[in-house]
C-alpha positions as CSV (number, residue, x, y, z in Angstrom):
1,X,131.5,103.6,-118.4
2,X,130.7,105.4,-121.6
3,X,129.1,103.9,-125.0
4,X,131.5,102.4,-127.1
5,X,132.7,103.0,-130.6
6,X,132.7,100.7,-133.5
7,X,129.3,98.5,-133.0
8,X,126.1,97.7,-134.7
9,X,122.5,97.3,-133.4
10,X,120.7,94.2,-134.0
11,X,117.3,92.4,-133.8
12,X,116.2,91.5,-130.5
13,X,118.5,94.0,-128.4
14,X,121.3,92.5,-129.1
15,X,124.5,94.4,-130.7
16,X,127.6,93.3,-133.1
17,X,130.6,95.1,-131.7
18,X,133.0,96.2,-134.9
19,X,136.2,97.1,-132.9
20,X,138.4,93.7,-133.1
21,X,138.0,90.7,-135.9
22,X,135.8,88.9,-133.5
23,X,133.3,91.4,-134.2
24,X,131.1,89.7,-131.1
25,X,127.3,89.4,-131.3
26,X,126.1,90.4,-127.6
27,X,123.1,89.4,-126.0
28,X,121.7,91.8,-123.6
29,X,123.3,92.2,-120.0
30,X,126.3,90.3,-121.5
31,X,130.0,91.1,-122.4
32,X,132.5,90.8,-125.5
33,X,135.6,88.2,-125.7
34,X,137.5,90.7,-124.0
35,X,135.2,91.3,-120.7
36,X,135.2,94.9,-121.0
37,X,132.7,95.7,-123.6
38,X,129.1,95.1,-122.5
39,X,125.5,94.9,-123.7
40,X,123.2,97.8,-121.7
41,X,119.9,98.7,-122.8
42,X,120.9,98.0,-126.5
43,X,123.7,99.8,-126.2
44,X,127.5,98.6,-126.4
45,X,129.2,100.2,-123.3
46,X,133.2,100.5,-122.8
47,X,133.9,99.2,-118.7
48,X,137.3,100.0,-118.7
49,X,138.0,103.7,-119.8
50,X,139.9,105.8,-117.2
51,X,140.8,103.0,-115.5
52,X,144.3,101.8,-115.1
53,X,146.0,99.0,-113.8
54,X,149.7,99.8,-114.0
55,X,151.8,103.0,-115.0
56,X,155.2,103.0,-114.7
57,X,158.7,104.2,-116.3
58,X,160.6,102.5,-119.0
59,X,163.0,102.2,-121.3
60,X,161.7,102.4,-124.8
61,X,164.2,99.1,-125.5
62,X,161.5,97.2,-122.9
63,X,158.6,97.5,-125.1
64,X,160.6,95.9,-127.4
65,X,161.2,99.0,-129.5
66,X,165.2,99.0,-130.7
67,X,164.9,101.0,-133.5
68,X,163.1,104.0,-132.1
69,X,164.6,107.2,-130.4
70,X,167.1,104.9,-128.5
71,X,167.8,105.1,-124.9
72,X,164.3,107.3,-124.3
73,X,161.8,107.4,-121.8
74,X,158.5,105.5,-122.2
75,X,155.7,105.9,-119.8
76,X,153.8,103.0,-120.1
77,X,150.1,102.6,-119.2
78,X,147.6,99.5,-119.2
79,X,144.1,98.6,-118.4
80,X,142.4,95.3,-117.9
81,X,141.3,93.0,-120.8
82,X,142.4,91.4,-124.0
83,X,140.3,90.4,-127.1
84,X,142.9,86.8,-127.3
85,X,143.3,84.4,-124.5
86,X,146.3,83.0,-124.7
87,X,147.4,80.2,-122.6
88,X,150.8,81.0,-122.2
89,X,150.0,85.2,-121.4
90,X,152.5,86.1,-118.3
91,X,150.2,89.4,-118.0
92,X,147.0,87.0,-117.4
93,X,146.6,89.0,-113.8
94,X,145.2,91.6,-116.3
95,X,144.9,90.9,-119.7
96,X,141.9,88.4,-118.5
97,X,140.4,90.5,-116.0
98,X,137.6,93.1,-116.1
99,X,136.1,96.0,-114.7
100,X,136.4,94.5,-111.1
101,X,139.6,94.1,-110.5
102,X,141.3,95.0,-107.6
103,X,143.6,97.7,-108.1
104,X,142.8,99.8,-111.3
105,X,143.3,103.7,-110.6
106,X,141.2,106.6,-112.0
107,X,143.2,108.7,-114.8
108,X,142.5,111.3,-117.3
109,X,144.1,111.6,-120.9
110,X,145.2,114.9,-119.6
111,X,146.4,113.3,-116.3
112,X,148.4,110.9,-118.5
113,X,149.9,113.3,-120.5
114,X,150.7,115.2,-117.5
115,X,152.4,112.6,-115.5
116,X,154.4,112.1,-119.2
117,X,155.7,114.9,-119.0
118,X,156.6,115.4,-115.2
119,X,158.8,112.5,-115.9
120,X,160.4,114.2,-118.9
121,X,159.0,111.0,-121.1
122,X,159.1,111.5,-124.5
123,X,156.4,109.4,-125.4
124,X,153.4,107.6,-123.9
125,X,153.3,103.0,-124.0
126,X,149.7,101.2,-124.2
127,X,151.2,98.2,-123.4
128,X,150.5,95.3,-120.7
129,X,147.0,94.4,-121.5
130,X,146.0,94.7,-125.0
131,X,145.3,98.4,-125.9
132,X,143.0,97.6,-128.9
133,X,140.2,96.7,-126.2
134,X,141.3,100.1,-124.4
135,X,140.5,102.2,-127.8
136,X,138.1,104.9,-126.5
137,X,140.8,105.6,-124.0
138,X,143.9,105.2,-126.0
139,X,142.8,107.4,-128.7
140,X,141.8,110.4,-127.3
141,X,144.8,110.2,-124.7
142,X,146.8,109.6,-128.0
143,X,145.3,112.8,-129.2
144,X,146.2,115.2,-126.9
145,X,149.6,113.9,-126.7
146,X,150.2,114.3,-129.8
147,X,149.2,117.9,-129.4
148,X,151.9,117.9,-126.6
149,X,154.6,117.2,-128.6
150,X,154.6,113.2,-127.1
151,X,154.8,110.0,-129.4
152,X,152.8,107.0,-128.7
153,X,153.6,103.6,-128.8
154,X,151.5,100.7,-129.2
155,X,152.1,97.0,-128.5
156,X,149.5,95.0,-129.3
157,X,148.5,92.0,-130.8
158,X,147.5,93.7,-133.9
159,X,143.8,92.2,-133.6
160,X,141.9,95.1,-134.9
161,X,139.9,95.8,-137.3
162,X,140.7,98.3,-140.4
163,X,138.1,101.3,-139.6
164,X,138.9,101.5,-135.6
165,X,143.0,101.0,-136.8
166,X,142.7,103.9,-139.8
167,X,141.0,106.5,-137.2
168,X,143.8,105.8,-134.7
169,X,146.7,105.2,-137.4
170,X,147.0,108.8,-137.5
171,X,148.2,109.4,-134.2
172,X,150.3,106.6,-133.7
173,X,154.8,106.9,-133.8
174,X,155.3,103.0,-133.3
175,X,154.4,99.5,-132.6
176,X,155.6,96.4,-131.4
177,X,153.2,94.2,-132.7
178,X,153.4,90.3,-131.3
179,X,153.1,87.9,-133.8
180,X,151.9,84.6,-131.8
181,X,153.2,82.5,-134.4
182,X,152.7,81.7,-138.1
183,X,150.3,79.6,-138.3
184,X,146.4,79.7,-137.5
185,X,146.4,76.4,-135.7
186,X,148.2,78.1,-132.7
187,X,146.0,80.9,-132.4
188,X,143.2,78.8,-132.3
189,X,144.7,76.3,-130.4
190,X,147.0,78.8,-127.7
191,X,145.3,82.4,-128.2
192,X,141.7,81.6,-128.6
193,X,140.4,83.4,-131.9
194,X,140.4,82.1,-135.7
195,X,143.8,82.9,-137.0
196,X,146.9,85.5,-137.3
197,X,145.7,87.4,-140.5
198,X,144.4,90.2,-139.0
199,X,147.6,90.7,-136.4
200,X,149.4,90.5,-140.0
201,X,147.2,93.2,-142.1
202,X,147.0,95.3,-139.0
203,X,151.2,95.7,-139.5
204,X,151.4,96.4,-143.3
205,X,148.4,98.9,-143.0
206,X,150.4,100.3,-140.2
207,X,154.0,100.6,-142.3
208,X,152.9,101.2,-145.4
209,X,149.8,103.2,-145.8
210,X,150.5,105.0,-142.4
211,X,154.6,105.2,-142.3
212,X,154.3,104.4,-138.7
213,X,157.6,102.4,-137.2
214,X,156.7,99.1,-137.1
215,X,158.8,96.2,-134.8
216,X,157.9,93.2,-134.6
217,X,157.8,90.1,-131.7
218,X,157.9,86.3,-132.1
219,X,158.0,84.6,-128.7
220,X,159.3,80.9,-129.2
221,X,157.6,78.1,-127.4
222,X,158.9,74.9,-127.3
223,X,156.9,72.6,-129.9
224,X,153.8,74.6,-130.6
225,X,155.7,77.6,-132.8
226,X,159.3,76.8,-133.2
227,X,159.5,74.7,-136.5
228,X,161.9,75.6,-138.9
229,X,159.2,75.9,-141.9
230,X,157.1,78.0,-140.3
231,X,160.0,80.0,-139.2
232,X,161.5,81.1,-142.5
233,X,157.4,81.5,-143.7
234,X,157.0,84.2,-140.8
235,X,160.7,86.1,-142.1
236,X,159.8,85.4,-145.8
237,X,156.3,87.4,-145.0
238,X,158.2,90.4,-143.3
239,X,161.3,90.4,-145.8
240,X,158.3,90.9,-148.5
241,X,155.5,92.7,-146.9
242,X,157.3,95.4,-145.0
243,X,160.4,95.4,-145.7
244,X,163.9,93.8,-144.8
245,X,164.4,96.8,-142.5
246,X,162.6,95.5,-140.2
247,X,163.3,94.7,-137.3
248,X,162.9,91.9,-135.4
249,X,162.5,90.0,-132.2
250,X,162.6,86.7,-131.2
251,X,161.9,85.8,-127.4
252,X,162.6,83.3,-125.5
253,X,159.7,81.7,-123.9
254,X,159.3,80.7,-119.6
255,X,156.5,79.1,-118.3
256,X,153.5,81.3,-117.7
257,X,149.7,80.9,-116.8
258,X,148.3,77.9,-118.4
259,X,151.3,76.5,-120.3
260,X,153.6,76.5,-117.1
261,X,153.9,72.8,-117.9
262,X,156.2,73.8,-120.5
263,X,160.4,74.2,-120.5
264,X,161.3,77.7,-121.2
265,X,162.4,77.8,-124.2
266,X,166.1,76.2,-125.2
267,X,168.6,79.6,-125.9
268,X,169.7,77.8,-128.8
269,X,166.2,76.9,-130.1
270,X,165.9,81.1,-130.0
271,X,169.6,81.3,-131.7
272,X,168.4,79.2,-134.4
273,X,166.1,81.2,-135.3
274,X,167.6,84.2,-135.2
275,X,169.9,82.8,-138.0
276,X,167.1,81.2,-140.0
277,X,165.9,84.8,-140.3
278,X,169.2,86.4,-141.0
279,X,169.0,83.7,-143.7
280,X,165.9,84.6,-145.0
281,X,167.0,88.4,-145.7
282,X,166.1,90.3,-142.1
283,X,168.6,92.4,-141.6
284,X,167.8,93.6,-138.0
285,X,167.4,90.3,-135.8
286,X,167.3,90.5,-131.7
287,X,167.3,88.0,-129.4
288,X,165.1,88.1,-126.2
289,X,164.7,87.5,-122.8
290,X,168.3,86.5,-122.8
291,X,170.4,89.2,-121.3
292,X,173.6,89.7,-122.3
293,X,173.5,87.8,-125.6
294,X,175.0,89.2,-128.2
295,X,172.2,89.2,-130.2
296,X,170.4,91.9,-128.4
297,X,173.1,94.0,-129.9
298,X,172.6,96.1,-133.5
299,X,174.8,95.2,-135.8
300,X,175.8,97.0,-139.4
301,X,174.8,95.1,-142.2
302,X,177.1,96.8,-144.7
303,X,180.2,96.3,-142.1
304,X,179.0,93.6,-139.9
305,X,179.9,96.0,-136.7
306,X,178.4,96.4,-133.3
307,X,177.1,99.8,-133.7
308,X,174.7,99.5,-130.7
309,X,175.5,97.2,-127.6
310,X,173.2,96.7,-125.2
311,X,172.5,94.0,-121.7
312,X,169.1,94.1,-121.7
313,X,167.7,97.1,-121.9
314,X,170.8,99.1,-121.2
315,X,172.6,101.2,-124.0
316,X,176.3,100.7,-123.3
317,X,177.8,101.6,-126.1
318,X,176.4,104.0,-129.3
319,X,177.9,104.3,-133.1
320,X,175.1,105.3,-135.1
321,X,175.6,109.3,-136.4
322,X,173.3,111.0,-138.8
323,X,171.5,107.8,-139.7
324,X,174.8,106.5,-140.4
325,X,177.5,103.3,-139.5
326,X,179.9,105.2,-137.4
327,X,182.8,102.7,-139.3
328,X,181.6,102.1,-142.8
329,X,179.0,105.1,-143.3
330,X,175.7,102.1,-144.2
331,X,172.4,103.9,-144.0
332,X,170.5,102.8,-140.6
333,X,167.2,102.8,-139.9
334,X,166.8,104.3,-136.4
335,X,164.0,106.8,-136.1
336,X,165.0,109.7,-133.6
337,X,168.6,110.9,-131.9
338,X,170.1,108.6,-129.4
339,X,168.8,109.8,-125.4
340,X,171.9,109.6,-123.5
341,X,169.8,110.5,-119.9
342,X,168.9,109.4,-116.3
343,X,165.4,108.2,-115.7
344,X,163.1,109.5,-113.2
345,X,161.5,106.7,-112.2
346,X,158.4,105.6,-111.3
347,X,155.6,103.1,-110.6
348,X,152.4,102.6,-109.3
């Protein structure tokens, strides 16, 4: 436990915490949305720093990050809590859990950055849970990675508010950021706060005042985000607001948490979108959560080749050089060389 950054005192001992668009108002002895930020004394307290849940190997494709230094090693790293709630979360174990829960391990920034590189990972995940609620933790593990030489990646939900994002901006390579859906009846309705603005100012701060690689993840559930208008609004948004380079991904949906009453998601509901956004001016589209599909693969947009082919998140075949269409010589925007490599793996 250590105070917190990003809060306010108020009348009466309570305290506004300024980390995430909630900005909570917190009555003594209580918590924040996201369980992990209490009330002590008049003081906002962070519950869950050091403490982590899951650490493990991966691909950088899992994240999903397609675009950036292909074929590396991630290691990815995740607390307990989340500032949304959403009903359909298939990390709920974790993401709405708190300080108490079971299995959380004691870690260092330096004992992250350690195991990082033992594993000969190029570059460190907040992942699982929602990082932003992690941010004392994240940042100055971030830090000293950077120091080292290691990138950091960040998938979040993007819920964050502009002074906590512009402090950590800075040490930040790339982020997956989940867009629930593209409109603010769902994230009312599904993830539990007031609408997807933020998640969608946290990305264009992100690309375009930071340069930080920016991917971005649509999972499609059946009725609630799937429509074809709102569809071609979300692609119009990232076609305009960052860029038509950008990639990407639509997932397929399976039942999880408090929407297993749901189908998963039709593969054709997820192909139709794919196209709808190819329509719309995307030119870097994926498919997910459906192995195999061609659309997981990278195509050229000058030449219409497969320049990267993948089954799931294996690279099996390679035909971007110097930036470049291996056939047809179209600029491509991949950020690092492609890691041709064996894993060490590991998880605890």
């Amino acid at each position: 436990m250590r105070e917190a950054m990003y809060w306010e005192p108020l009348e009466g001992g309570r305290v506004r915490c300024r980390l995430c668009p909630l900005n909570c108002i917190i009555d003594e002895g209580q918590r924040g949305s996201c369980r992990v930020r209490k009330n002590i004394g008049g003081k906002l307290y962070t519950l869950n720093y050091g403490k982590v849940s899951a650490i493990g190997t991966d691909p950088v494709e899992k994240k999903p990050l397609f675009h950036f230094w292909p074929g590396s090693c991630a290691l990815s790293i995740s607390s307990v809590g989340c500032n949304m709630h959403c009903r359909h979360c298939q990390n709920w174990e974790i993401s709405q859990a708190d300080e108490d829960f079971p299995y959380l391990h004691a870690a260092t920034p330096e004992g992250i950055v350690a195991l990082a590189k033992k594993y000969g990972c190029e570059s460190i995940a907040y992942t699982y849970n929602e990082p932003v609620i992690w941010y004392e933790f994240v940042l100055d593990t971030a830090k000293l990675a950077k120091r080292e030489g290691i990138h950091n990646l960040l998938i979040t939900n993007g819920y964050i508010n502009e002074e906590p994002l512009k402090k950590l901006a800075p040490y930040i390579d790339a982020m997956n950021i989940d867009i629930k859906a593209f409109s603010d009846m769902f994230y009312m309705k599904i993830a539990g706060v007031p609408g997807g603005e933020p998640s969608r100012r946290t990305a264009e701060i992100a690309k375009k005042e930071f340069g930080i690689h920016v991917e971005l993840t649509y999972l499609i559930i059946p009725t609630l985000n799937d429509g074809e208008d709102e569809i071609r609004a979300f692609a119009r948004w990232v076609v305009g607001e960052l860029g038509d380079d950008t990639p990407v991904h639509f997932s397929r949906f399976f039942p999880h948490y408090r929407l297993s009453h749901l189908p998963p998601t039709p593969v054709e509901t997820v192909e139709r979108a794919y196209r709808l956004a190819k329509d719309e001016g995307l030119r870097f589209v994926y498919v997910g959560n459906v192995p195999g599909h061609e659309g997981e693969n990278t195509y050229c947009p000058g030449c219409g080749k497969p320049l990267i082919v993948r089954w799931g998140f294996k690279i099996t075949e390679y035909h971007v050089k110097g930036g470049r269409c291996e056939y047809c010589g179209e600029p491509i925007p991949i950020v690092g060389t492609y890691q041709k490599k064996r894993y060490n793996w590991m998880w605890w």
